[in-house]
C-alpha positions, 0 to 999 in steps of 0.5 A, spaced: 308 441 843 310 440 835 304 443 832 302 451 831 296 449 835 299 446 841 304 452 841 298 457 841 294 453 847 300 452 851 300 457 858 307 458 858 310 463 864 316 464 863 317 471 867 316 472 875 319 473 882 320 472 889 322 474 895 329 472 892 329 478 888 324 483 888 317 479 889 313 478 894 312 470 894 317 465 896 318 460 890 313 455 893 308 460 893 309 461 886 309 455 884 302 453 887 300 459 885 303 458 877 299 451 878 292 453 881 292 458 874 293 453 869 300 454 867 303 448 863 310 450 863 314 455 868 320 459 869 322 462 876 327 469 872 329 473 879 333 478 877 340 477 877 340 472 882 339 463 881 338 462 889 332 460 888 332 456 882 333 449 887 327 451 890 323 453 885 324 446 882 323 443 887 317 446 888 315 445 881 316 438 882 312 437 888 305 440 884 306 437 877 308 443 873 313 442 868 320 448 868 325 451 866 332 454 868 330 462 869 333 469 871 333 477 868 339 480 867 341 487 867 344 491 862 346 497 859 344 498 852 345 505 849 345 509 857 338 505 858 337 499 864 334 493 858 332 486 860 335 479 858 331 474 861 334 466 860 332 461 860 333 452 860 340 454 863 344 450 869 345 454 874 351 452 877 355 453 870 361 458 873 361 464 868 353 466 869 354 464 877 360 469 876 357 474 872 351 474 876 355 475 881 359 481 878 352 484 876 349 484 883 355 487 886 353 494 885 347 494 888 348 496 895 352 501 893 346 505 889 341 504 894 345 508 899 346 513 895 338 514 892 337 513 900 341 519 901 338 522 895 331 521 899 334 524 905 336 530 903 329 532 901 326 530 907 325 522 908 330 519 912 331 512 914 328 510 907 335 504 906 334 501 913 326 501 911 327 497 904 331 492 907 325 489 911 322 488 904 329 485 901 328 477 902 336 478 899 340 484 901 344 483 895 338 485 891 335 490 893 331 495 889 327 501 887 321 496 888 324 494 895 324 502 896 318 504 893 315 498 898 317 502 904 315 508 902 309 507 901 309 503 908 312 510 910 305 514 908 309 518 904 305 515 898 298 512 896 301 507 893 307 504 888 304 507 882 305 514 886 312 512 888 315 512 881 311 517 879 315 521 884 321 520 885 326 514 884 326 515 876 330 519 871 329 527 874 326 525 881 329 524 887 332 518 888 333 516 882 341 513 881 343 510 875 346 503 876 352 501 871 350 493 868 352 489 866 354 489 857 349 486 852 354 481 849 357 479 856 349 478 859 348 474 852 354 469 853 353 467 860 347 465 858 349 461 852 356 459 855 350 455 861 346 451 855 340 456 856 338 461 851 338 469 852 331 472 850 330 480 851 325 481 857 319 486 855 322 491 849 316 495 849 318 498 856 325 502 854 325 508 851 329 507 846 328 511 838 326 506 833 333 505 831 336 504 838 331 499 838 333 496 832 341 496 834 338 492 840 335 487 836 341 486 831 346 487 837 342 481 841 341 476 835 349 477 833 351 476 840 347 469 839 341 471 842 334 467 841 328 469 843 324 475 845 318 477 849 312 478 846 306 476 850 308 481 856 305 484 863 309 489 860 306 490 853 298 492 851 295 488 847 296 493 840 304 491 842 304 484 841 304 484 834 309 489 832 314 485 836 311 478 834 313 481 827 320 483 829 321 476 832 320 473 825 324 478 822 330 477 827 328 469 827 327 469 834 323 465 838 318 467 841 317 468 849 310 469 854 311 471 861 307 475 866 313 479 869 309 477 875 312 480 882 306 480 887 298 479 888 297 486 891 302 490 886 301 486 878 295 488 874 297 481 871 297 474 874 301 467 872 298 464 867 293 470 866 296 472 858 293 471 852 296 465 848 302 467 843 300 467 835 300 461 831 306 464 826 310 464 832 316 459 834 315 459 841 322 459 847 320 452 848 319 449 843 328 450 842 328 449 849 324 442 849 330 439 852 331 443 858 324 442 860 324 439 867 319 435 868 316 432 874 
């Protein structure tokens, strides 16, 4: 993993969930399916959530897939919901467990109102239906809710849901208050991981917002960003490719996989990164658990 040709051939996924957030696979699946796939290194990033890092270990170990520490952090930045993936962390280090737990806590809350949102334009009983999808009711979501709904016939299918309702505008759509980026950042690095910005292309953001987050993050301490994303097109990689070089970040690759039925890219399914990049992992080098 020394040269750039190894960093460009490696087939990383260090972006996915599980039933402990809002996937649909247990971690062991997961791992299985990471291996079957041709991934060579994996990190289970479950959203603001570890429950299930043990298992994904584990699971990692019993196939022969190398890994690494991972969650996905909420955060308001400018009003807007953004993303912080880490990675190589222990999970058991006090700030990021509480932390964590802090940001998680609002859930509950918000789900009951967007459920009474819902209700008000004629779809009742939405919270009690999404629980069935939430493996962890502490972390229920719009994907939970978007799951039953569909289920409920009131959409053809998740793409509908969202295009409908539970976004900014529609009915059921809440905001929700996360955590601060500086605070997301240091949990992460105050646990031996490193904080990397999960799919920049995915929040609407001006470009001078979007290059307030890139400075803000690397101040924080942040060290990395996604660039190969199930979240990004293909003409998206090198614009973040070349923000990653000129904010000395590495780079990270990930599928930002949630369910074989729902994502139109599987684990391991990304093409390599550039070259010219300095991959997560190789920063990372001694937080890979190997089997």
């Amino acid at each position: 993993m020394t040269t750039n040709a190894a960093h460009r051939i490696l087939n990383a996924d260090l972006h996915c969930h599980s039933v402990v957030s809002d996937g649909t696979l247990t971690p062991e699946s997961l791992a299985s399916r990471a291996k079957a796939n041709g991934v060579e290194l994996w990190s289970l990033t479950d959203h603001d959530e570890i429950g299930g890092q043990q298992r994904a270990l584990a699971a990692a170990r019993d196939v022969g897939l190398p890994y690494l520490t991972g969650t996905e952090v909420s955060v308001t930045f400018a009003g807007t919901t953004v993303h912080i993936v880490g990675l190589g962390f222990d999970p058991e280090h006090p700030a990021l467990v509480q932390g964590l737990s802090s940001t998680r806590g609002g859930r509950d809350q918000r789900a009951l109102e967007m459920a009474e949102q819902l209700a008000k334009v004629g779809i009742p009983g939405v919270f009690e239906g999404a629980l069935k999808y939430a493996g962890n009711p502490e972390l229920i979501s719009r994907s939970h809710f978007a799951r039953y709904l569909v289920e409920a016939g009131v959409c053809a299918d998740v793409s509908e849901v969202f295009r409908k309702y539970l976004t900014e505008g529609k009915p059921g759509f809440v905001p929700h208050r996360w955590a601060k980026l500086g605070d997301a950042v240091r949990w992460i690095g105050e646990a031996g991981g490193m904080a990397v910005i999960a799919h920049p292309a995915r929040y609407d953001l001006s470009p001078t917002a979007e290059y307030a987050l890139f400075s803000e993050f690397k101040a924080h301490g942040g060290g990395g960003v996604e660039v190969v994303t199930g979240s990004h097109s293909p003409s998206e990689y090198p614009k973040y490719a070349d923000m990653a070089i000129e904010f000395d970040l590495a780079a990270s690759r990930g599928s930002d996989f949630h369910s074989p039925n729902e994502s139109h890219t599987d684990l391991g399914a990304l093409p390599f990164l550039e070259g010219r990049l300095t991959p997560v992992w190789e920063r990372l080098a001694d937080r890979i658990h190997f089997h």
